[in-house]
C-alpha positions as CSV (number, residue, x, y, z in Angstrom):
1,X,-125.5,-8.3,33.5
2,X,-121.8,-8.0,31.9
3,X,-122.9,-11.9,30.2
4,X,-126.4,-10.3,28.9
5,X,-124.7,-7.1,27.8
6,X,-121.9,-9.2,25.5
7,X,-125.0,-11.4,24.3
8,X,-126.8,-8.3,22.9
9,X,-124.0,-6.8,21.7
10,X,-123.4,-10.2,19.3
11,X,-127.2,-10.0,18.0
12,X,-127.0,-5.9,17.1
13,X,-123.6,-6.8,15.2
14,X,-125.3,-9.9,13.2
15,X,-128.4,-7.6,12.2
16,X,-125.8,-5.3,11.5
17,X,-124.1,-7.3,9.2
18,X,-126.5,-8.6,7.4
19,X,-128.2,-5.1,6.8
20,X,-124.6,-4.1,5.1
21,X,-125.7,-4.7,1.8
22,X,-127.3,-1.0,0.5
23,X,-130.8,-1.5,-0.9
24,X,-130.6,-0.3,-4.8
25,X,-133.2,0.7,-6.7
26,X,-131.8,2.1,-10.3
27,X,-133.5,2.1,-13.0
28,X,-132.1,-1.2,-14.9
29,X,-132.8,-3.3,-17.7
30,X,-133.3,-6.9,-17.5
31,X,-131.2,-9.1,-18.4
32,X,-128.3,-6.8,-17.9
33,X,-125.9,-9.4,-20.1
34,X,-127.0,-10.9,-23.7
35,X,-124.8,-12.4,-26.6
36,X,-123.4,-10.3,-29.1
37,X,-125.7,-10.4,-32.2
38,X,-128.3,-12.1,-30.6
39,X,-132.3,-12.0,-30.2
40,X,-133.6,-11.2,-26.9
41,X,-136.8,-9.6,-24.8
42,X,-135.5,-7.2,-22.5
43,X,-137.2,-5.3,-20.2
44,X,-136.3,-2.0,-18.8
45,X,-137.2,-2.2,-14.9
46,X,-138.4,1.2,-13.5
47,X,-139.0,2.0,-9.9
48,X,-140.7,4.5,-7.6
49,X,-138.5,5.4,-5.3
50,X,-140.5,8.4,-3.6
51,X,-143.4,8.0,-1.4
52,X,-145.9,11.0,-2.7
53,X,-146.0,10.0,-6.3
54,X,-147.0,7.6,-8.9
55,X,-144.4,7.8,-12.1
56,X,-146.3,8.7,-14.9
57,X,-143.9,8.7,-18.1
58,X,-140.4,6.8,-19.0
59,X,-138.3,7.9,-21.7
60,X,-135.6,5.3,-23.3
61,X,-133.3,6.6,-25.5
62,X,-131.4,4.5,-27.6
63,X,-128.3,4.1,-28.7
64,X,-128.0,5.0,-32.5
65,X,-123.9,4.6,-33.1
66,X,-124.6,0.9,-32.4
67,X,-127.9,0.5,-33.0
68,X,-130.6,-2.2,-31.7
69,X,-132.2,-3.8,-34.7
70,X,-136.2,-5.1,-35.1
71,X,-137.1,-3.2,-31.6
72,X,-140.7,-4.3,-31.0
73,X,-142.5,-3.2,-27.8
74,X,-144.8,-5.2,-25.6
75,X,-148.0,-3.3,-24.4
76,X,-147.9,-2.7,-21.0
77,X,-151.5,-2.8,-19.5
78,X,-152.5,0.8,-18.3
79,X,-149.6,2.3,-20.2
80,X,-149.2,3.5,-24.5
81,X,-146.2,3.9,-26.1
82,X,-144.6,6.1,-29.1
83,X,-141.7,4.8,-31.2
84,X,-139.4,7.3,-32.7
85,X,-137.0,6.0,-35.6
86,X,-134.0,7.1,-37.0
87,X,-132.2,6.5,-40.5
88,X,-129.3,5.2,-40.3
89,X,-126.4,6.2,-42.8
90,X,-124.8,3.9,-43.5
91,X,-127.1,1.3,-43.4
92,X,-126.3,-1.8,-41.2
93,X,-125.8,-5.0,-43.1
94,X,-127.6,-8.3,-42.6
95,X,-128.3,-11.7,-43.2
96,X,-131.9,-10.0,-44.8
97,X,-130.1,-7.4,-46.3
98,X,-129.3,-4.2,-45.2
99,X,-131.4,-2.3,-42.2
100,X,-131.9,1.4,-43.1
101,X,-133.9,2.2,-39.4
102,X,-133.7,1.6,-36.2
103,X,-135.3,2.8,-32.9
104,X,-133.7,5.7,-31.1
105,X,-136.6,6.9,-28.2
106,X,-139.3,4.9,-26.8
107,X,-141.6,6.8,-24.4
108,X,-144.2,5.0,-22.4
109,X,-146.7,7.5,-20.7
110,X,-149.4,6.1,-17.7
111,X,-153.5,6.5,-18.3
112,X,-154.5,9.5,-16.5
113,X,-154.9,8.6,-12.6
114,X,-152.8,5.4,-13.2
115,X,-149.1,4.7,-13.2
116,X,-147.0,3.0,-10.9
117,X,-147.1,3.6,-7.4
118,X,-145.1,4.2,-4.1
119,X,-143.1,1.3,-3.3
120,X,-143.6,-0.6,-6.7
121,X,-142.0,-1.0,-9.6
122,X,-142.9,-1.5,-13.4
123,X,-141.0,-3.7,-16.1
124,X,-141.1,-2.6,-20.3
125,X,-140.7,-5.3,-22.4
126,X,-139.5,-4.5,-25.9
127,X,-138.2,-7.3,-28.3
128,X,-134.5,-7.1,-29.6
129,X,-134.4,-9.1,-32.9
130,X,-130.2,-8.1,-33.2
131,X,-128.1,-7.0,-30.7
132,X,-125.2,-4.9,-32.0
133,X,-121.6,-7.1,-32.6
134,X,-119.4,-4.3,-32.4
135,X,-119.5,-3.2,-29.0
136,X,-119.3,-4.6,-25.8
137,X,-122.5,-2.3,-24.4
138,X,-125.5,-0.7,-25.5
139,X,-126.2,2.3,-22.8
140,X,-129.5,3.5,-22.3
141,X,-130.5,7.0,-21.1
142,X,-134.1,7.1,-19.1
143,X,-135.8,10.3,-17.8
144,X,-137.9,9.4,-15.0
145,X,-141.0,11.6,-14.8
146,X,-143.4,11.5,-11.5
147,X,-147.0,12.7,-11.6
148,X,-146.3,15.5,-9.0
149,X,-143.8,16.6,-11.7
150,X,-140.7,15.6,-10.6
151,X,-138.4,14.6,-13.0
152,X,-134.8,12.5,-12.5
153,X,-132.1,11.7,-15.4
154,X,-130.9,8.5,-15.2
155,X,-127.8,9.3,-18.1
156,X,-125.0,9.4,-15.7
157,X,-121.8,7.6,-17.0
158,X,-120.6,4.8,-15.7
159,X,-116.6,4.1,-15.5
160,X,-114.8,1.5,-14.3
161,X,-113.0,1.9,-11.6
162,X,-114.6,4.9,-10.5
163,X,-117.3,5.3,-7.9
164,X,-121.2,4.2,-9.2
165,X,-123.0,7.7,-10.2
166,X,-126.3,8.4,-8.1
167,X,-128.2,7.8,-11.5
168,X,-126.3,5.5,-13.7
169,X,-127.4,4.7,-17.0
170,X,-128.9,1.3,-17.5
171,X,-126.0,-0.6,-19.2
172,X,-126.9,-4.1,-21.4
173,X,-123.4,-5.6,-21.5
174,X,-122.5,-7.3,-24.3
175,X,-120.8,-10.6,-24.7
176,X,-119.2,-13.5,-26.7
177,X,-122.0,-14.2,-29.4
178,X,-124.6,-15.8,-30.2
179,X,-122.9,-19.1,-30.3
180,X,-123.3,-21.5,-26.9
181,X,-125.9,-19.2,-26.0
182,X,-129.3,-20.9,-24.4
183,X,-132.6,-19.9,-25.8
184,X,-135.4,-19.0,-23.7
185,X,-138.7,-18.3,-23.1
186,X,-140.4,-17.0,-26.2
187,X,-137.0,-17.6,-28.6
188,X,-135.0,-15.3,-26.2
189,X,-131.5,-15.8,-26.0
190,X,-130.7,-16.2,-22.2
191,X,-126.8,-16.0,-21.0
192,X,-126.6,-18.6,-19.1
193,X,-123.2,-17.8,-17.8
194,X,-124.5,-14.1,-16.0
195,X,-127.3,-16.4,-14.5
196,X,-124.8,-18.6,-13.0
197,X,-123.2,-15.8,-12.0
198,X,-125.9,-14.2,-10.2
199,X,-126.8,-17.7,-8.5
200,X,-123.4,-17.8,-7.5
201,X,-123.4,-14.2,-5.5
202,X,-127.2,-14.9,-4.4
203,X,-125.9,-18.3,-2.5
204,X,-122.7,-16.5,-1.4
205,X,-124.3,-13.8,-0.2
206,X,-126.8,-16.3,2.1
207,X,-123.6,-18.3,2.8
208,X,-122.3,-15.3,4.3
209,X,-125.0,-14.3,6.7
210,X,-125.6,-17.8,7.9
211,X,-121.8,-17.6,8.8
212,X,-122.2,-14.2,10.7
213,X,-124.9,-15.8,12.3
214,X,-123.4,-19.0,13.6
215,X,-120.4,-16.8,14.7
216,X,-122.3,-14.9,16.9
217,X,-123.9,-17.6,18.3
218,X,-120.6,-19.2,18.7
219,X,-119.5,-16.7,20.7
220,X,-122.4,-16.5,22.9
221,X,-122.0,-20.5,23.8
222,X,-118.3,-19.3,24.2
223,X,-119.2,-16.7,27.0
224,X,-121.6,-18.8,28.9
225,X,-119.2,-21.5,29.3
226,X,-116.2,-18.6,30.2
227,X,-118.8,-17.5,32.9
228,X,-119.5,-21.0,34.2
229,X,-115.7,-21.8,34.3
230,X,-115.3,-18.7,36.4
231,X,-118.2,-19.5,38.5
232,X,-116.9,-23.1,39.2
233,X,-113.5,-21.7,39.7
234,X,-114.8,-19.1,42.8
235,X,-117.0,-22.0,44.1
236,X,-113.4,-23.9,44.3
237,X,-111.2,-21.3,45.6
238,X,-114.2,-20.6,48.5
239,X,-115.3,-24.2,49.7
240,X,-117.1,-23.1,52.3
241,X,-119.4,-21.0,50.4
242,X,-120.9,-24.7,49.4
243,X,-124.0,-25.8,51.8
């Protein structure tokens, strides 16, 4: 009983374990790094996180003191969008000259009945032909509204060093430039670094419960062969216990 009692206690503590990680579900754009000055698609990644309602309506605001230049959006099937512009003073110069607008809201509203549902998410593409070169983030603030009418603010500040608001604003850091950058898909500019990165944490992060679990394993091998040491140890010390 005590050897079955140890045994389960091993396997609640490795689904413990690997259960640590929290399960986050902010509203996020995608990729969250890009080269300064470069040309990328990004997509702002929205989900449901409530179980009664579809969201029915996004609103991106942009930032306009660094502004995004040649914002394009991508339809997204079951959705329309509206594009407001700003002017910007003083203009921001270019290789084309210089750029005298730039997008500061993007709101995507759902087809009546549709949106996206409980459990699901929904990605908004838009095309970023210049990123901004002097700053090291562009930070998005996204109102979140449900078809039941709820509404949630995603515009919290992040800090560093501080502890992660319960709705942080999706952040794009910026870094580097354009130069060594990779393109991808479609002419996007892909930093390859942040995906090495994230390959890195993803096979840590296995490496890590694959550990835990060969620990615990470990130490159940360990406790059979304590409890058949001590078994072998009474059937020495009482010999005529033995048929």
């Amino acid at each position: 009983m005590r050897l079955r009692f140890l045994a389960g206690m091993a396997l609640c503590t490795v689904m413990l374990l690997a259960s640590a990680a929290p399960a986050v579900a902010h509203v996020t754009t995608d990729p969250e790094t890009a080269p300064k000055g470069g040309e990328i698609t990004m997509r702002f990644r929205v989900p449901n996180e409530v179980s009664t309602a579809n969201v029915v309506k996004i609103d991106v605001a942009f930032p306009t003191d660094h502004p995004l230049l040649g914002v394009a959006v991508e339809p997204v099937a079951g959705w329309t969008s509206t594009v407001t512009e700003v002017q910007l003073n003083p203009p921001v110069p270019t290789d084309d000259g210089p750029v005298t607008q730039a997008v500061s809201e993007i709101v995507w509203t759902a087809a009546s009945g549709g949106g996206t549902g409980p459990g699901q998410f929904q990605e908004f593409p838009v095309l970023v032909q210049r990123l901004p070169t002097d700053t090291d983030q562009s930070v998005f603030k996204v109102v979140q509204t449900y078809g039941d009418g709820t509404v949630v603010r995603w515009i919290d500040p992040v800090v560093a060093g501080q502890a992660a608001p319960d709705h942080p604003t999706p952040i794009l850091t910026l870094t580097g430039s354009t130069d060594g950058s990779a393109a991808g898909t479609g002419g996007s500019t892909v930093d390859v670094t942040k995906l090495a990165k994230k390959s890195s944490v993803s096979a840590a992060s296995t490496l890590g419960v694959i550990g835990i679990v060969v620990g615990a394993a470990g130490l159940v091998v360990a406790l059979l062969a304590i409890r058949r040491r001590s078994a072998a140890d009474v059937s020495t010390a009482n010999p005529s216990s033995t048929p």
